[in-house]
C-alpha positions in Angstrom: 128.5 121.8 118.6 125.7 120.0 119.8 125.1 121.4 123.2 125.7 124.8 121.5 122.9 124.4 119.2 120.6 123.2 122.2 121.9 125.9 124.3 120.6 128.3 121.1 117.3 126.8 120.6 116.4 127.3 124.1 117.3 130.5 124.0 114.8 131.1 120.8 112.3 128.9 122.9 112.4 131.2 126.3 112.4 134.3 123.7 109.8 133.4 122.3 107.6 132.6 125.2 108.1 135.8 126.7 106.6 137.2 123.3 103.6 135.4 123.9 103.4 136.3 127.6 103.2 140.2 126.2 101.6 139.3 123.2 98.5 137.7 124.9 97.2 140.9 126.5 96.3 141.8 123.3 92.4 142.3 123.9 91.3 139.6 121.3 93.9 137.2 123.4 93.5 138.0 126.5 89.3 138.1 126.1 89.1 134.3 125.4 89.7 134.0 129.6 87.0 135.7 131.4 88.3 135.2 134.6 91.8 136.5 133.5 90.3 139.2 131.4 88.7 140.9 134.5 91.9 141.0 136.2 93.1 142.5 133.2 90.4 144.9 132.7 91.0 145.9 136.7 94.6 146.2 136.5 93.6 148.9 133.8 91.1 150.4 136.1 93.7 150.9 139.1 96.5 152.6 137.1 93.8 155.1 135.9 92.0 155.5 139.5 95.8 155.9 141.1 97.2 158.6 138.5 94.2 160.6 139.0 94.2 161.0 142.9 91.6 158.1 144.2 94.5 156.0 145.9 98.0 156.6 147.3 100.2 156.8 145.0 102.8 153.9 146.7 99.6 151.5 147.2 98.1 152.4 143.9 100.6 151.3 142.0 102.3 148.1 144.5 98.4 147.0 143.8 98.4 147.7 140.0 101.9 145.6 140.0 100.5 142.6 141.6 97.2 142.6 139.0 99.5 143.2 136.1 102.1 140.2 137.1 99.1 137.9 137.8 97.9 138.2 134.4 101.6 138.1 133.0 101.6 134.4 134.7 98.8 133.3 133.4 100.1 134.1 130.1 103.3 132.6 131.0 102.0 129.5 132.1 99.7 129.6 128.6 102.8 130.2 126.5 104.9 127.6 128.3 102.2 125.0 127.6 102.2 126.1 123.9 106.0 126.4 123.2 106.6 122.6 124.3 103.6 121.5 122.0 105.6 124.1 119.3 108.8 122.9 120.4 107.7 118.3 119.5 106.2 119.6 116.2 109.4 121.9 115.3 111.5 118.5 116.4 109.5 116.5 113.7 109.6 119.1 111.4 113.9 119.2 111.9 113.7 114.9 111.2 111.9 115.5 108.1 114.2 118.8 106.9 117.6 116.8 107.7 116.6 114.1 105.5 118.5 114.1 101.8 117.2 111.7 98.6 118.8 110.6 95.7 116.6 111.6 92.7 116.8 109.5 89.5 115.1 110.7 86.3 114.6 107.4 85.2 115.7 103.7 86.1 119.1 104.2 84.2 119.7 108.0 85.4 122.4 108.7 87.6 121.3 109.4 91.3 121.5 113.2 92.4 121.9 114.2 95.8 118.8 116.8 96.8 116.7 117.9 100.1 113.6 115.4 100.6 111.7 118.2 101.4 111.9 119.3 97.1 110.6 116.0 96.3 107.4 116.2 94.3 105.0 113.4 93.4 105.5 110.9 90.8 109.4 111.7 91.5 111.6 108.4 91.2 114.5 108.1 94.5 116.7 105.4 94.7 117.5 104.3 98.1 120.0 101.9 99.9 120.8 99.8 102.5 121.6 101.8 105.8 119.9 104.8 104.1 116.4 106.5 105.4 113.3 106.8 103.0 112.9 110.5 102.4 109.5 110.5 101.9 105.9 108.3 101.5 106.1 106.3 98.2 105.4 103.0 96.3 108.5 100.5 96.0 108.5 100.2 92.0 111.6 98.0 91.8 113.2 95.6 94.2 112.5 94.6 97.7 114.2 95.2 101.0 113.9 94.9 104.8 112.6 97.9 106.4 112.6 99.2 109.8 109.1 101.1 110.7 109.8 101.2 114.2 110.0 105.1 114.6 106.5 105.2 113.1 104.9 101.8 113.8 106.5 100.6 116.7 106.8 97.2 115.3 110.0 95.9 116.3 110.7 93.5 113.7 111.9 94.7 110.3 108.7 94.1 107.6 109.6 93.4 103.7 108.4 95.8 101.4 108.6 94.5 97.9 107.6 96.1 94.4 104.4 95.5 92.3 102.6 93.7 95.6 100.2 94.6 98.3 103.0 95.6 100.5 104.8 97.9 98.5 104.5 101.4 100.3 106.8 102.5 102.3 106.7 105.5 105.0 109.2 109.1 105.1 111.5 108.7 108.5 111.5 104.6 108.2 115.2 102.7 107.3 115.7 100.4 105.0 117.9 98.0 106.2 119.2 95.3 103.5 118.8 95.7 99.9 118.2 98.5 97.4 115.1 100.1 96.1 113.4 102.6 94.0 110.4 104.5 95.3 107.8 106.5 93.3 106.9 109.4 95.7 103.2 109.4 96.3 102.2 112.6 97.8 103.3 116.4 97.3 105.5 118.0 99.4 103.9 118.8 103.5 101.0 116.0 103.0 103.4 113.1 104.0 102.6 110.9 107.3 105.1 113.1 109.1 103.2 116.3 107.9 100.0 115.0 109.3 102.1 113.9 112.5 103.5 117.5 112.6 99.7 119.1 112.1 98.3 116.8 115.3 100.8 117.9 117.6 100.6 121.3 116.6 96.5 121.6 116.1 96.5 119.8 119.7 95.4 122.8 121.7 92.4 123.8 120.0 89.9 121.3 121.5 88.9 121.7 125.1 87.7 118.4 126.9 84.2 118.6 128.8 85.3 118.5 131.9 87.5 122.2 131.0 84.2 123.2 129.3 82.2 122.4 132.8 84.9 124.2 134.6 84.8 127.1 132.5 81.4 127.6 132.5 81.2 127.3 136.4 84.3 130.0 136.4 82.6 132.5 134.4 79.5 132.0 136.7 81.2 132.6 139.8 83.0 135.7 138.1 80.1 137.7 137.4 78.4 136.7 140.9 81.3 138.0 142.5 81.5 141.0 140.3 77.4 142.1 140.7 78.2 141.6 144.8 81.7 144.4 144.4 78.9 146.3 142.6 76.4 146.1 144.9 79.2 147.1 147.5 79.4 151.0 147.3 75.6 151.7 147.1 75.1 149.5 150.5 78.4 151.6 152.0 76.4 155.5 151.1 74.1 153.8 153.2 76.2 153.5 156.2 77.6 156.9 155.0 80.9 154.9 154.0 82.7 155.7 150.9 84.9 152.7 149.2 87.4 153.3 147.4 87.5 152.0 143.0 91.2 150.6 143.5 89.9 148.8 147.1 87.1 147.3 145.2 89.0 146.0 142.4 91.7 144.4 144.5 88.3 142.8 146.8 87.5 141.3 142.9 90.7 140.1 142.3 91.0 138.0 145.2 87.3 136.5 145.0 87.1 135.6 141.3 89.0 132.3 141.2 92.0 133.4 139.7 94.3 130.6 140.2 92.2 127.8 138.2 91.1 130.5 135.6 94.7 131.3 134.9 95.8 127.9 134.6 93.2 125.9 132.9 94.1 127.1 129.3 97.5 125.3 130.0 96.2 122.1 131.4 95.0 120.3 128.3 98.3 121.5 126.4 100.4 120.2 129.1 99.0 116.7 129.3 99.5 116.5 125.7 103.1 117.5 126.4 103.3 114.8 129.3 102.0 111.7 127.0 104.4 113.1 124.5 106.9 112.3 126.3 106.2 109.0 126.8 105.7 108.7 122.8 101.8 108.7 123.5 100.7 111.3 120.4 97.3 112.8 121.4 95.3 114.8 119.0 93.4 116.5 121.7 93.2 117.7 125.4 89.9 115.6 125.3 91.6 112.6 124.3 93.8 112.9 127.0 90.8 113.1 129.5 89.0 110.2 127.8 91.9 107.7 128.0 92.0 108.6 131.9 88.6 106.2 131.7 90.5 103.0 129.8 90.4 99.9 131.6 90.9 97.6 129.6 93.7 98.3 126.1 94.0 95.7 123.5 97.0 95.6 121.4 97.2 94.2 117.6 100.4 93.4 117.8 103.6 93.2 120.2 105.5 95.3 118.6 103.2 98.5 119.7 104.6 98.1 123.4 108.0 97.4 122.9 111.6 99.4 121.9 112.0 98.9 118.5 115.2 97.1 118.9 115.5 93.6 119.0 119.1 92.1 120.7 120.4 88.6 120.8 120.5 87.1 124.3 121.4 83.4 124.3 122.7 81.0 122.4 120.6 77.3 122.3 122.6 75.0 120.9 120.7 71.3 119.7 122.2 67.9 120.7 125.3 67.3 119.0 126.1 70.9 119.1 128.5 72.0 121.5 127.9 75.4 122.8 131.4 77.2 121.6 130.3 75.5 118.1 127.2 77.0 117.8 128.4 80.3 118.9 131.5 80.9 116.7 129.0 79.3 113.5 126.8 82.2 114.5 129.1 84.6 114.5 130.8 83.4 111.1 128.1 83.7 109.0 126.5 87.1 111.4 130.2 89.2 109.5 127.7 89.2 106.3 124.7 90.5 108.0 124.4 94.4 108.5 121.1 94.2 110.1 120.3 95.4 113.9 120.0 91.3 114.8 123.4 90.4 112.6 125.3 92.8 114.6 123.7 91.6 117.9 125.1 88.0 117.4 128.5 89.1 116.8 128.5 91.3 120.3 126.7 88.7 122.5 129.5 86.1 121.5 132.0 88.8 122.1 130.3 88.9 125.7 130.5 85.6 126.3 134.0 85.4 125.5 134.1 84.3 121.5 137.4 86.2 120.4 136.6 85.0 116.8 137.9 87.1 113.7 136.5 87.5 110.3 138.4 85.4 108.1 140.3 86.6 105.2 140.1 83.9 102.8 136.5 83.3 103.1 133.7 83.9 100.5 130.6 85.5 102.2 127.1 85.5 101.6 125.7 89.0 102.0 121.9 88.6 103.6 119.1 90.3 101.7 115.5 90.5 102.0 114.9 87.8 98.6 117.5 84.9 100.5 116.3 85.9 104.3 119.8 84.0 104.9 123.9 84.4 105.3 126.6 82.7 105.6 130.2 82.0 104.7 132.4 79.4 102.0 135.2 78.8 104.3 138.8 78.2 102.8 138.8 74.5 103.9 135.5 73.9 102.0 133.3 74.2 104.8 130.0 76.2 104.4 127.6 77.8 107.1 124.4 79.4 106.6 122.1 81.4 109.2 118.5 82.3 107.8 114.6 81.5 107.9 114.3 77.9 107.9 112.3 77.5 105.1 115.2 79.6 103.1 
């Protein structure tokens, strides 16, 4: 089902870019590109010159052919650049469509099951451990662990607690322990998302200086090029030659620099693409030229530069602690804790060759974001706890 709805989208995607290829020779498109709008402009010229008798027919129209696809690749390589920029921002806006919240009336109401994107502001949402937040709010009751990696990069999980100073919370992030209820702060498409959405998609309108430089030496070197094609014909009636229109055109064609003019418009775009990929958001072709100068990039925190997903790899036991000891106690009281490092514990000691089971008469001690602890009342009387130390 999966690859079939990947297998559709790219078909939308390659659709949709052949649009743009067409739609682009529009004159207020295809005018923003000198260089490629001459070629354009000539292409014209030679279809008209050819059907009325100033070239062969067969060269006439193998020549008009080659203009015409030249253009129709520059266009191409244009729409391509834009569909992937299209294509992150309509990924985003998929994240943020998919998402669900359960909408309370008040603190008492039942929950009822709606699309986040309905949510207005001031609406109350009630949501649980495991669950995602469906859009920016304010915790007004309770507390809970929350995982911002996906928009902060912080790996560790922060606590978000109601009537404090870190009581807002972020559409897309996972709460991970606990339940709360969020107050929606913002109207519906003016989330954090939204504004993620609007950089990635607003990304091709600046042009950095060094495309600015480029295009300003282009255009120069266009209109030298086309006064010495013009110059041509009155210099040949002095030799008593005669040049041919379509000749003249296809002389232009291959002096004007064609190549660069056709592909810078796609250049800025598909940087942008490229530090996309590498989860590098850029508003701007510019800032992607700029951070080519960084030598030097100072962090604020670890958590900026690393996955998001923080796995136990060792056990340390202290003196008097036998290795085996240590591991099975940290497995024991790890049954009670849902979060990414609880479920860690239990697989490393599994790796290590811990076939311990969860025991059935035992009494455990859920973890939550108020105790930062868990643990287990054993049958025999024995009890274990894993937490902060100071909990």
């Amino acid at each position: 089902m999966k690859h079939s709805n990947a297998t559709q989208q790219m078909d939308i995607l390659n659709k949709e870019i052949i649009q743009q290829t067409f739609h682009k020779l529009l004159p207020q498109y295809a005018f923003k590109n000198p260089v490629m709008a001459c070629v354009w402009v000539g292409t014209i010229l030679t279809i008209v010159a050819t059907l009325l008798g100033h070239a062969g027919l067969g060269f006439g129209l193998i020549l008009s052919l080659i203009l015409l696809v030249t253009v129709l690749f520059a266009n191409y390589a244009e729409a391509v650049a834009e569909a992937k920029g299209r294509g992150q921002a309509a990924s985003l806006r998929q994240a943020r469509e998919n998402l669900t919240a359960n909408r309370i009336l008040d603190l008492n109401a039942v929950p009822n099951t709606i699309a986040a994107n309905l949510l207005k502001k001031d609406d109350l949402v009630i949501v649980k451990a495991g669950e995602i937040v469906p859009a920016d709010g304010e915790i007004i009751q309770g507390f809970a662990t929350i995982n911002e990696s996906a928009v902060t990069g912080e790996s560790a999980p922060v606590l978000r607690e109601a009537h404090t100073d870190r009581s807002g919370v972020i559409g897309g992030t996972k709460v991970l322990s606990d339940e709360i209820i969020i107050r929606i702060s913002n109207e519906a498409g003016h989330s954090f998302l939204d504004r993620m959405i609007a950089l990635v998609e607003g990304a091709n309108r600046q042009k950095t200086p060094n495309e600015i430089a480029l295009s300003i030496l282009l255009n120069i070197m266009t209109i030298t090029f086309i006064v010495v094609v013009i110059t041509l014909p009155f210099i040949g009636s002095m030799v008593g030659i005669k040049i041919s229109m379509v000749l003249l055109i296809a002389l232009l064609v291959c002096l004007i620099p064609t190549t660069i003019g056709g592909l810078l418009p796609a250049i800025g775009i598909a940087g942008m693409n490229r530090a996309l990929k590498a989860n590098v958001l850029a508003k701007s072709g510019k800032a992607v030229e700029v951070a080519g100068d960084i030598d030097v990039l100072l962090l604020d925190k670890t958590g900026t530069i690393t996955y998001g997903d923080r796995q136990a790899t060792a056990f340390y036991p202290l003196a008097g602690v036998t290795a085996t000891e240590l591991r099975q106690a940290a497995m024991l009281t790890s049954f009670a804790d849902p979060t990414p490092e609880g479920k860690s514990v239990i697989s490393l000691g599994k790796e290590l060759g811990e076939s311990i089971q969860e025991p059935k008469d035992a009494e455990f001690i859920q973890f939550s974001a108020s105790t930062r602890l868990s643990g287990v009342d054993l049958a025999n009387g024995q009890k274990i706890r894993k937490g902060a130390v100071d909990a």
